[in-house]
N, C-alpha and C positions, 0 to 999 in steps of 0.2 A: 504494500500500500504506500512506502514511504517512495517509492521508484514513481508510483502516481503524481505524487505530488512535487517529486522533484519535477515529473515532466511537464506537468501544468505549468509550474512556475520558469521555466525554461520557454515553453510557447505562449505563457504572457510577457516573457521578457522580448523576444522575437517580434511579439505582433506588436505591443509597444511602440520598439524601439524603430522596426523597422518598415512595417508594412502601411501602419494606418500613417503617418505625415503620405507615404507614396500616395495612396489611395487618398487622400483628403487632398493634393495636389493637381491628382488629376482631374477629382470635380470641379474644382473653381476652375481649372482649365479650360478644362472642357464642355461646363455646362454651366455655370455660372454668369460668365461674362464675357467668355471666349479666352481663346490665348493671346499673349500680348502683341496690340502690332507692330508689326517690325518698323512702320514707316513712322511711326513715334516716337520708338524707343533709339534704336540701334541706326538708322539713316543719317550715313555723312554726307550725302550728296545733298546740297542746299544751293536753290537754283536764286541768282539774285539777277532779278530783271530791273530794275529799278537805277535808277541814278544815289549812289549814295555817297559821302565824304570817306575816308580808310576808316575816320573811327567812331562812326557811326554803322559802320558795315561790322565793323571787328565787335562792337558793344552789342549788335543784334546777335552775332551768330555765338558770342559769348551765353547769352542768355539763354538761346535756342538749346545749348549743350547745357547749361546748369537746368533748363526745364526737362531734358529729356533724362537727364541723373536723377531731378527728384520721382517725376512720373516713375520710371524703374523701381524706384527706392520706394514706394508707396505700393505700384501692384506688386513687387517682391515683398514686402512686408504682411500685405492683406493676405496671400498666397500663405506666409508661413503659418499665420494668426488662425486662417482661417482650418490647415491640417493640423496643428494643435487643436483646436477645437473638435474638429472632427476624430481625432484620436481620442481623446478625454470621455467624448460621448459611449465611443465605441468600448472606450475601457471599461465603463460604469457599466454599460447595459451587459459587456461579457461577464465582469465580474458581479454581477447583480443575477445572472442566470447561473452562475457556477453554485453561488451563493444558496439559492433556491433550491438547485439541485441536492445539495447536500442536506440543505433542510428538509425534504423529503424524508432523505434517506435517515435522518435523526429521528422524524416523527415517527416512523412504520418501528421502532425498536422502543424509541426512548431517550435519552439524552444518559441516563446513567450507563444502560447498554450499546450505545452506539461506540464505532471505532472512536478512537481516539484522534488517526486523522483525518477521520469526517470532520468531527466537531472542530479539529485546524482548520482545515480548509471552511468549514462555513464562518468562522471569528473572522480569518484572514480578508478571506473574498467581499464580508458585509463591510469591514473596515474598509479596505478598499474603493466599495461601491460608493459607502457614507464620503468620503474624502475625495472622489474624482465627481462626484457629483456637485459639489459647492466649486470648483474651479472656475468653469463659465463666467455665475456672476460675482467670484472674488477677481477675477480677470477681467472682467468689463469685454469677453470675450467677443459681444455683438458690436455691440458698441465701439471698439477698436476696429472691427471688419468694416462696419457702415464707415467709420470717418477714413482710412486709408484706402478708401471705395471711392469715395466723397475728393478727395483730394487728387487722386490718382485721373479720376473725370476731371476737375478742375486744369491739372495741370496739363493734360491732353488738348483741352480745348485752346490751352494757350500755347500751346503746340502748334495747332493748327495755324493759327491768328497770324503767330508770327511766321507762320510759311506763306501763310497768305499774300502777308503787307510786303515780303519779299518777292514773292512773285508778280504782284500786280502795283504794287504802293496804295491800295486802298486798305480803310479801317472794316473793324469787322461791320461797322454799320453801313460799310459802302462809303463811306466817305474820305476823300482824298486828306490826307493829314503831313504833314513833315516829316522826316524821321527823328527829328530830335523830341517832338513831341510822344512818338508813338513808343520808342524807348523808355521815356518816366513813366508812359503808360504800360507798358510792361514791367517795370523796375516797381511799381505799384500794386501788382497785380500777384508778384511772387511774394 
């Protein structure tokens, strides 16, 4: 019985450690919100149609690369937050079913009669269950997703803006603007 339990706790250290961030990773991937785009993220190719002075051209495409650090740093953040989450869940509902289980097997005998490493494994498991259960909202675990969500769309949009106002010189409102102006409006904006 005790080879039971070593190997339980060997494939909860496994699924833990290794499987559910995997699988929590690939739902926000892939169903979530999609995978990251690459013309956001990771695009050095930055087309400037526009008339600009060196450093007002140098202080746009500076900003364009600190927007697309933070965008990364915000969907890679939300991405971690949210397979932590998704692992935590998974840990409680396995160990809250292990847990169960063994209480079964307590009840059909007894508690004075039951194995010894039943009654471990059911302490263990409900401990467990009670302690990965309160994680979520001692982490602010939604809460963190929504604002690294929140931010990550913000900074995408200015993303966009400033490809925009490079390729065309208009504002996001359609309106022709300077570039020295449109730079504090992004310097404002971050």
């Amino acid at each position: 019985m005790q080879m039971v339990l070593t190997a339980l706790i060997i494939i909860f250290a496994v699924l833990f450690n290794y499987y559910f961030p995997i699988v929590g990773k690939r739902m926000i991937e892939g169903y979530m919100i999609g995978p990251l785009p690459v013309t956001v993220v990771e695009s050095d190719k930055v087309t400037v149609q526009i008339s600009l002075n060196p450093g007002e051209q140098t202080r746009l495409l500076s900003q364009l690369q600190e927007l697309r650090g933070r965008a990364k740093h915000h969907f890679q953040t939300m991405i971690f937050i949210y397979s932590v989450y998704y692992m935590v869940i998974s840990l409680t509902l396995l160990s809250g079913v292990i847990a169960a289980v063994c209480l079964f097997l307590i009840t059909r005998v007894g508690w004075p009669n039951s194995s010894l490493t039943v009654r471990n494994l059911f302490l263990s498991f409900t401990a467990v269950a009670a302690i990965t259960s309160a994680y979520p909202a001692a982490f602010s675990h939604q809460d963190n997703i929504a604002q690294n969500k929140s931010r990550y769309l913000q900074y995408s949009a200015l993303i966009r803006e400033v490809q925009t106002y490079l390729a065309t010189g208009r504002h996001q409102r359609g309106s022709v603007s300077d570039a020295g102006g449109f730079v504090l409006h992004v310097d404002s904006e971050i």
